[in-house]
Residue, then its C-alpha position, 0 to 999 in steps of 0.5 A: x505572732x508566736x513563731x508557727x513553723x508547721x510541723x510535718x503531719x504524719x500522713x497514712x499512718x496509724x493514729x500516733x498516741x499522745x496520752x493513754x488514761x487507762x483504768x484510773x480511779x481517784x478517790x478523796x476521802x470516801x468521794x470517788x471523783x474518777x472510777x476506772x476512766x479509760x481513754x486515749x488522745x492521739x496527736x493532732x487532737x483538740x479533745x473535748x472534755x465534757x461533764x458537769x461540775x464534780x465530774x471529775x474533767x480537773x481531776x484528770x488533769x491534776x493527775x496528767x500533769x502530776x498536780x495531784x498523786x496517782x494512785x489506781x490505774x495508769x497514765x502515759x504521756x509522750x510513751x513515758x509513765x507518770x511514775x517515770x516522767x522524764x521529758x513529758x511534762x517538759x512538752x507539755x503546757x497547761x492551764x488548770x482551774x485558774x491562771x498561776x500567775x503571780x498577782x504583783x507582778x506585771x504581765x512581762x514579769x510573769x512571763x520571764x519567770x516561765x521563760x526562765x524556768x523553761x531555759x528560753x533566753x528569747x525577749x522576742x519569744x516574750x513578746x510574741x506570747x504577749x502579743x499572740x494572747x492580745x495583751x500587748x497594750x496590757x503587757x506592763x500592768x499587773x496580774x492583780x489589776x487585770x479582768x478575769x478575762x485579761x488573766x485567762x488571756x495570760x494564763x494562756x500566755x504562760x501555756x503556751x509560752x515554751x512551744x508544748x507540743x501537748x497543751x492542757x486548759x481547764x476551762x480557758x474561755x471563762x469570763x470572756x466577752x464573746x469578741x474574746x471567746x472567738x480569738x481565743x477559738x482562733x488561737x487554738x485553731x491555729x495552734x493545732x493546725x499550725x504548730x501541730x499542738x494536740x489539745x485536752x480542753x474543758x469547757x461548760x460553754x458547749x457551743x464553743x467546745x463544739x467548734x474548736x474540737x475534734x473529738x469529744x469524752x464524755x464523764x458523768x459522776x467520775x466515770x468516762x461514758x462515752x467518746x465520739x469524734x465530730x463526725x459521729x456527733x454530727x451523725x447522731x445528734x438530732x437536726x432537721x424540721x419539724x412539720x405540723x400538718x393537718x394529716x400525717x397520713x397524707x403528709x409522710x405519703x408525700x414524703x415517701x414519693x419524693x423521697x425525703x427521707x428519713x424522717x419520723x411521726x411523733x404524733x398525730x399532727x406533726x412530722x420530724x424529717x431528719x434534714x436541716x438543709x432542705x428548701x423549706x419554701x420548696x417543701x412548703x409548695x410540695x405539701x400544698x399542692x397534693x393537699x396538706x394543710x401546713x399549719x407550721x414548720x420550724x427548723x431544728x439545728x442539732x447541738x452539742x448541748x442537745x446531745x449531752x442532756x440526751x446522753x446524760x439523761x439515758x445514763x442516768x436512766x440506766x442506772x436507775x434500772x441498774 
């Protein structure tokens, strides 16, 4: 495995910044692809980026790591300004849109040239990425001939490869299999609680990003609507279980005495208790025994999914009365 030595982690200090996105506006032609986006990821995060297609997730990485120009607004990197990159990108890996990797040559191949171009002398450091990304039995064959899956496994490689200390990935689980999708959240768990490796992910399988990150961006139409770290998702998105009973009067009074709460009415025969972890039999028995019919009751997990269309639907909505 890559060497993960654990790096000290700076303990009751204020959130150090790794990268400050401030007030960048991107166009392509007459398409504004980014409108004065603003944001901050501070050392130790995995950093969620979420938006549809077009949102502009590729585009902010393209300007990071100076694939594509800066025009409007300001990026720093590690306290160093994109105009004046000195070192920054020298810490930084990145995975953006598809692997680059060279189609003729093999896996080991490719890696020797990023071991070359970042000055490691290391087989061993080879092997390990290899082996890290699960491609040890696949480390002779050429890039042409692996899956998509095999060469987003590579092209993690090569990211990770010089040991960043800030790493980018555009979309690093597609064509996975999901026995792929769950190695790779345990590479990326390991390389940020191990090695320390702050984390700017994009991903359009919210299920996944939601388990592996720490923080989440939200962009819509190139402009950066909103930020929240995991325990404020976990706050407001909605889970719990929904009742449907023959009497919401009597029901919610029952509630209210047993001190289940909170919980809404959004009509006239069901009840939503903003719980997921109650007993349900024990539930169910409490409303029997004081005279409600129970007619249904069905569990409701929150998710990242379920949130993100809420958020886009109330930003959108806005704009229309805009």
């Amino acid at each position: 495995m890559i060497n993960l030595s654990i790096k000290s982690r700076r303990h009751n200090q204020m959130p150090e910044a790794i990268l400050n996105f401030q007030n960048v506006s991107k166009k392509f032609g007459h398409f504004q692809a980014l409108d004065s986006v603003s944001f901050q990821i501070n050392r130790g995060d995995i950093y969620g980026l979420i938006g549809e297609n077009g949102a502009g997730k590729t585009t902010i990485m393209k300007l990071i790591t100076k694939l594509s120009p800066l025009r409007k607004g300001s990026i720093s990197l590690f306290g160093e300004t994109s105009s004046h990159y000195q070192q920054a990108l020298k810490r930084t890996g990145a995975m953006i849109e598809s692997p680059a990797a060279f189609k003729n040559l093999t896996v080991v191949e490719n890696l020797k040239i990023i071991a070359k171009q970042n000055g490691l002398q290391s087989k061993k450091a080879i092997d390990d990425a290899i082996d890290f990304v699960g491609l040890t039995a696949k480390k002779k064959t050429k890039a042409r001939h692996l899956s998509l899956g095999q060469r987003q496994r590579l092209g993690l490689a090569m990211a990770v490869l010089p040991h960043p200390d800030f790493l980018i990935l555009d979309e690093p689980i597609n064509g996975l299999d999901p026995a792929g999708i769950i190695e790779i959240r345990h590479l990326l768990y390991k390389l940020n609680h191990e090695q320390q490796t702050t984390i700017l992910i994009s991903s359009h399988i919210l299920s996944e990003l939601y388990q592996v990150a720490t923080k989440f961006g939200f962009i819509h139409h190139g402009k950066f609507i909103k930020e929240v770290t995991k325990e404020e998702l976990d706050k407001e998105k909605t889970a719990g279980i929904t009742l449907e009973v023959n009497d919401v009067s009597k029901a919610a009074e029952v509630l209210d005495s047993s001190n289940i709460k909170p919980f809404s009415v959004p009509n006239d025969h069901s009840i939503f208790i903003q719980k997921a972890d109650l007993d349900t039999g024990h539930l169910s028995q409490l409303l029997v025994m004081n005279g409600v019919v129970l007619n249904g009751l069905s569990k409701q997990e929150g998710s990242l999914e379920q949130y993100y269309t809420q958020l886009m639907k109330k930003t959108d909505e806005g704009d229309q009365r805009d």
